[in-house]
C-alpha positions in Angstrom: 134.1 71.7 164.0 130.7 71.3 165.1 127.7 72.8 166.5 125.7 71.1 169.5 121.9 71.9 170.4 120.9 71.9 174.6 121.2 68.3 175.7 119.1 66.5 178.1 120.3 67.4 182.0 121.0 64.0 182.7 123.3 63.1 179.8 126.9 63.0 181.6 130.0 63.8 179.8 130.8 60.4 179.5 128.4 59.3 177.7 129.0 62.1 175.2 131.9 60.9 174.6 130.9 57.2 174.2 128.2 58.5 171.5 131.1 59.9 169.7 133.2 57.2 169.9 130.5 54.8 168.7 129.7 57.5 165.7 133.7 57.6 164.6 133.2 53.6 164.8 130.1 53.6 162.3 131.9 56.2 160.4 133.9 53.1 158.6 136.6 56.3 158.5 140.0 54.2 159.3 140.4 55.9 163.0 143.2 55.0 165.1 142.3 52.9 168.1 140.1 50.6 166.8 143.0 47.8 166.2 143.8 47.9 169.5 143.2 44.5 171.4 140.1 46.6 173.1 139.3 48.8 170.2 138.5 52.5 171.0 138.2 55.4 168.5 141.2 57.9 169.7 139.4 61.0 169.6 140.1 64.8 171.8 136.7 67.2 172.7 138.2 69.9 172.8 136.4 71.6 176.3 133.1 70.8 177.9 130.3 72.6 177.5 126.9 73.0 179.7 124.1 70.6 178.9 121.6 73.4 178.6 123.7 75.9 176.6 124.1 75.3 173.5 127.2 75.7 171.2 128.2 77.1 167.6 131.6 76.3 167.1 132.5 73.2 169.0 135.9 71.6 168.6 136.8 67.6 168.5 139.9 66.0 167.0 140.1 62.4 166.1 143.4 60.4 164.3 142.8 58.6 161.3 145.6 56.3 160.3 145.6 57.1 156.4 144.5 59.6 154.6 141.2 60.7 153.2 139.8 63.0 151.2 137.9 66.0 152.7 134.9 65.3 151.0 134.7 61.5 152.0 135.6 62.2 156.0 132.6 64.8 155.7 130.2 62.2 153.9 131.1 59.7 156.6 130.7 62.0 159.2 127.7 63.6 158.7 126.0 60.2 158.3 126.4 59.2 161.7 126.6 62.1 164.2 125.1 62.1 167.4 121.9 63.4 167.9 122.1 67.0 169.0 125.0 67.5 166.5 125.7 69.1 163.0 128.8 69.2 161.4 130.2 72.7 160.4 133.4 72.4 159.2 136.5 69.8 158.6 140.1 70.7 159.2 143.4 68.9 158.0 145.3 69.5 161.2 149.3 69.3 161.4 150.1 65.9 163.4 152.5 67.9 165.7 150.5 70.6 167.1 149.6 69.9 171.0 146.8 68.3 172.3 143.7 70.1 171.9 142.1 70.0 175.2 145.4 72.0 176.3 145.3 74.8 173.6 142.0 76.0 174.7 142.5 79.3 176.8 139.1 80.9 177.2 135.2 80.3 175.5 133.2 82.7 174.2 129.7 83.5 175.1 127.1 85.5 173.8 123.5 85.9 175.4 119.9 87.9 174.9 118.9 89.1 178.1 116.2 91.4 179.2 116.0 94.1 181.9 114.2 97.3 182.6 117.8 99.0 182.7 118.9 97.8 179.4 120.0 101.5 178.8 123.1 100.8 181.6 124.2 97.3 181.1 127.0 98.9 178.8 128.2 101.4 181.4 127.5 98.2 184.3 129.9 96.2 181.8 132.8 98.9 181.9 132.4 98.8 185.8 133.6 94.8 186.0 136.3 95.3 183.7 137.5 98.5 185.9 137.0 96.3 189.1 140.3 95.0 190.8 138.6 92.1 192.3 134.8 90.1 192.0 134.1 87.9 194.8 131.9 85.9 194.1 130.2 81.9 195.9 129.9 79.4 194.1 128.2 76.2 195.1 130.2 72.9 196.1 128.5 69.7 196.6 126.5 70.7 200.0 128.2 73.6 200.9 129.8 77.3 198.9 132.8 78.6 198.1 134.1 81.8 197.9 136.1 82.8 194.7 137.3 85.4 192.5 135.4 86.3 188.9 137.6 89.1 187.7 140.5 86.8 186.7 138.2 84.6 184.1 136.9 87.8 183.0 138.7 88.6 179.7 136.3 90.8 178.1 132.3 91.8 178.3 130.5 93.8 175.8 127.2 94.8 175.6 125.3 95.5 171.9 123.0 98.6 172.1 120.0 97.8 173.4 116.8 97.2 171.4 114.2 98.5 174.1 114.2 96.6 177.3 116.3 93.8 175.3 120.3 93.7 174.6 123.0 91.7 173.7 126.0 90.1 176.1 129.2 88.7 174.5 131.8 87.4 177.1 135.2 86.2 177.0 135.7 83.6 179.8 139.4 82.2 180.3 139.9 78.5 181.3 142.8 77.9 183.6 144.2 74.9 183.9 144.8 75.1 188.2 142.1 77.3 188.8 138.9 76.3 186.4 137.1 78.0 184.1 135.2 81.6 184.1 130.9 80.8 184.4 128.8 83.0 182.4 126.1 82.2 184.4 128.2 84.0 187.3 129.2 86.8 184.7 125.6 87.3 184.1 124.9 87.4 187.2 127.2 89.9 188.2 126.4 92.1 185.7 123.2 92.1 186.9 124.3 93.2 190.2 126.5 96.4 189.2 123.3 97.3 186.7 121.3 97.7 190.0 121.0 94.6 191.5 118.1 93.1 189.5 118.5 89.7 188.2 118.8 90.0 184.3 116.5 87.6 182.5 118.7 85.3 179.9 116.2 84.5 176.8 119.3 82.7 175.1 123.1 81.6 176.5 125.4 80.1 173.2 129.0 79.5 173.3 129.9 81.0 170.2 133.2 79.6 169.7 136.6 78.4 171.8 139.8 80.2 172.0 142.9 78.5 171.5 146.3 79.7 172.9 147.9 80.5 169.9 145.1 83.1 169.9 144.9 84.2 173.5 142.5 87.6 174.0 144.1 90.1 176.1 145.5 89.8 179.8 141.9 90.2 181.6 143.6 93.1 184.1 142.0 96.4 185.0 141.8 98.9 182.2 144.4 101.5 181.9 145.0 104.5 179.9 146.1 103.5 176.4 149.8 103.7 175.5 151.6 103.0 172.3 152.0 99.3 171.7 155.9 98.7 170.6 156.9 97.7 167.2 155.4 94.2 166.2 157.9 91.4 166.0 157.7 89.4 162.7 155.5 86.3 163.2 157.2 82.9 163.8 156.7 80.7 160.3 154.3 77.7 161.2 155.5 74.1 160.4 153.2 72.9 157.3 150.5 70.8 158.2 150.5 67.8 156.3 148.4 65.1 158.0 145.4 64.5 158.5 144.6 63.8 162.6 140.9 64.9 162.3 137.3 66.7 162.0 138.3 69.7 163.7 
């Protein structure tokens, strides 16, 4: 687990991941790849994230093909990230559990923003949740297209405000066929239903990713509250006893 800083606008995603690659190379941790006849560090980012927004909680895996101690992978580690980067935590991760990039189901966001009607954004949040549908454009190469934001919209909450000044935290789900939720575009639409008035965003973070073994709710229109049924006794979990990365 890591945490990322802004990067420059014109750093592609590609060359993110050959910074990491080259970083797990001068790691001198024993990664798997680099024995191959063209050696490359195996390594998983687990969802991509904005240039210019920042994240606190960013997930990578990468395979090592023995084992090392905690301590030593986080020694190695922290001696060579890329710039931008800081290393927050270091997981031993079961060897069988699915590929990262396929377990995350939504990102969460929080933002500072600024308005005139901070006193409404909560009530301006309960109105997108209670809406059936958010169309919405969004630009394609030359052109827009229309879309949907209510189905990537898993949860918005709004801290009480501090004057003119408040706090957004948004649940955006990724879907595989369809994309992911914006929170530019949820900002912006809660901007609209507030009155229309752009809100100003002082700070946009991902806080952290979602897996699916920890989906939040079914983003559908609210409904009364009923009695959930009896919980089922949880499924055991298969030990995890391998190392497969930094995560």
């Amino acid at each position: 687990m890591v945490s990322r800083a802004a990067l420059p606008a014109e750093r592609t995603q590609r060359e993110q991941l050959a910074d990491w690659e080259a970083a797990m190379v001068a790691s001198g941790l024993p990664v798997a790849g680099l024995d191959a006849e063209r050696p490359r560090a195996r390594l998983a980012i687990a969802a991509p994230l904005s240039n210019g927004i920042p994240g606190e909680a960013e997930l990578i895996d990468t395979w090592l093909v023995d084992r090392v101690p905690r301590w030593r992978a986080r020694e190695a580690l922290e001696a060579c990230l890329p710039d931008g980067y800081a290393l927050t935590d270091i997981y031993d991760v079961w060897l069988g559990e699915p590929p990262l990039p396929g377990r995350v189901a939504a990102s969460v966001y929080r933002a500072e923003v600024m308005t005139a009607q901070a006193d409404r954004l909560g009530a301006a949040a309960a109105t997108l949740l209670d809406a059936r549908a958010l169309p919405r454009e969004r630009r394609k190469g030359e052109g827009t297209v229309d879309y949907d934001l209510r189905p990537f919209l898993a949860s918005i909450e709004v801290s009480p405000p501090a004057g003119d000044r408040a706090t957004v935290r948004m649940t955006l789900l990724h879907d595989p066929a369809r994309g992911v939720g914006r929170p530019d575009e949820a900002l912006a639409a809660l901007g609209e239903a507030v009155g229309g008035t752009p809100l100003q965003v002082e700070r946009l973070v991902r806080e952290r990713l979602v897996l699916a073994d920890s989906t939040p709710s079914t983003p559908a229109p609210r409904e009364p509250a009923r009695r959930p049924p009896p919980a089922a006794p949880a499924a055991r979990r298969p030990p995890r006893n391998a190392m497969s990365g930094g995560r």
